[in-house]
C-alpha positions as CSV (number, residue, x, y, z in Angstrom):
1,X,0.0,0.0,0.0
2,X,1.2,3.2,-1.3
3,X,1.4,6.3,1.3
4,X,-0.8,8.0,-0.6
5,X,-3.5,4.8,-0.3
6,X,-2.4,5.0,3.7
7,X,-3.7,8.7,4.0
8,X,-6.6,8.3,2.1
9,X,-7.8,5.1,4.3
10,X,-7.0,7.3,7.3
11,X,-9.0,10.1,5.9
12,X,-11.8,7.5,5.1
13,X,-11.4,5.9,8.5
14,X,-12.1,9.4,10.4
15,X,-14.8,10.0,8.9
16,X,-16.3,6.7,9.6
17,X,-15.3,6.8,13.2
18,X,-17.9,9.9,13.6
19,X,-21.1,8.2,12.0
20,X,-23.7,6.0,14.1
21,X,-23.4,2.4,13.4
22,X,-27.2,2.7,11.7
23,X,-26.0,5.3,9.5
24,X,-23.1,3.4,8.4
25,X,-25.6,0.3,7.7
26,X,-27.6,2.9,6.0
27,X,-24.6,3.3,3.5
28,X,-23.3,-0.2,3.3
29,X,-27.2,-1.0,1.9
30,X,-27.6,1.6,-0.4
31,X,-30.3,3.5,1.9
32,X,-33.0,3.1,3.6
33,X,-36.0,0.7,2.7
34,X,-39.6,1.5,3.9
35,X,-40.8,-0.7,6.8
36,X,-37.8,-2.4,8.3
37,X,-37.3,0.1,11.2
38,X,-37.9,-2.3,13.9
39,X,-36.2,-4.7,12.5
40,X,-33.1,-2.4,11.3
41,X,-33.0,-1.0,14.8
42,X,-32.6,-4.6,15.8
43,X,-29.6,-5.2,13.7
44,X,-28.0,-1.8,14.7
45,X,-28.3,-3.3,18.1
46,X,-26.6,-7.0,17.3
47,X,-23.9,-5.2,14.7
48,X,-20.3,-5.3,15.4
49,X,-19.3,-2.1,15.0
50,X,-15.6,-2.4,14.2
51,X,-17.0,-4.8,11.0
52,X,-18.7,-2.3,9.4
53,X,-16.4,0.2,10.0
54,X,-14.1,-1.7,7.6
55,X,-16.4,-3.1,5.3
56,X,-17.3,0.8,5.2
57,X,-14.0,2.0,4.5
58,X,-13.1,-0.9,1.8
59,X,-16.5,0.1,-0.3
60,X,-15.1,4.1,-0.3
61,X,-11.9,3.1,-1.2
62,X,-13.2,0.8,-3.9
63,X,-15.6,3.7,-5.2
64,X,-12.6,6.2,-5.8
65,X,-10.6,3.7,-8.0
């Protein structure tokens, strides 16, 4: 991995770190879909957070190549 790739993953990383976990969800599925609240809210609940956070940042840094 480049430095440049190592700054930008950073970047990407920091600006993960400050979203909820249900708004990172939100983005990993493309948005929201009428009537799963309950069950969504559910998931937020029983989602590692750290797993998202990474599958998050490999998505970005797949959308920029």
């Amino acid at each position: 991995m480049t430095k440049q790739e190592k700054l930008k993953r950073f970047d990407i990383l920091e600006s993960v770190n400050k979203m909820s976990t249900g708004s990172i969800l939100r983005e990993l599925e493309g948005g929201m879909k009428p009537g799963i609240c309950e069950s969504f809210d559910m998931r937020v609940a029983f989602t590692d957070r750290n797993k998202v956070i990474d599958l998050l940042i490999n998505k970005r840094l797949e959308e920029t190549v």
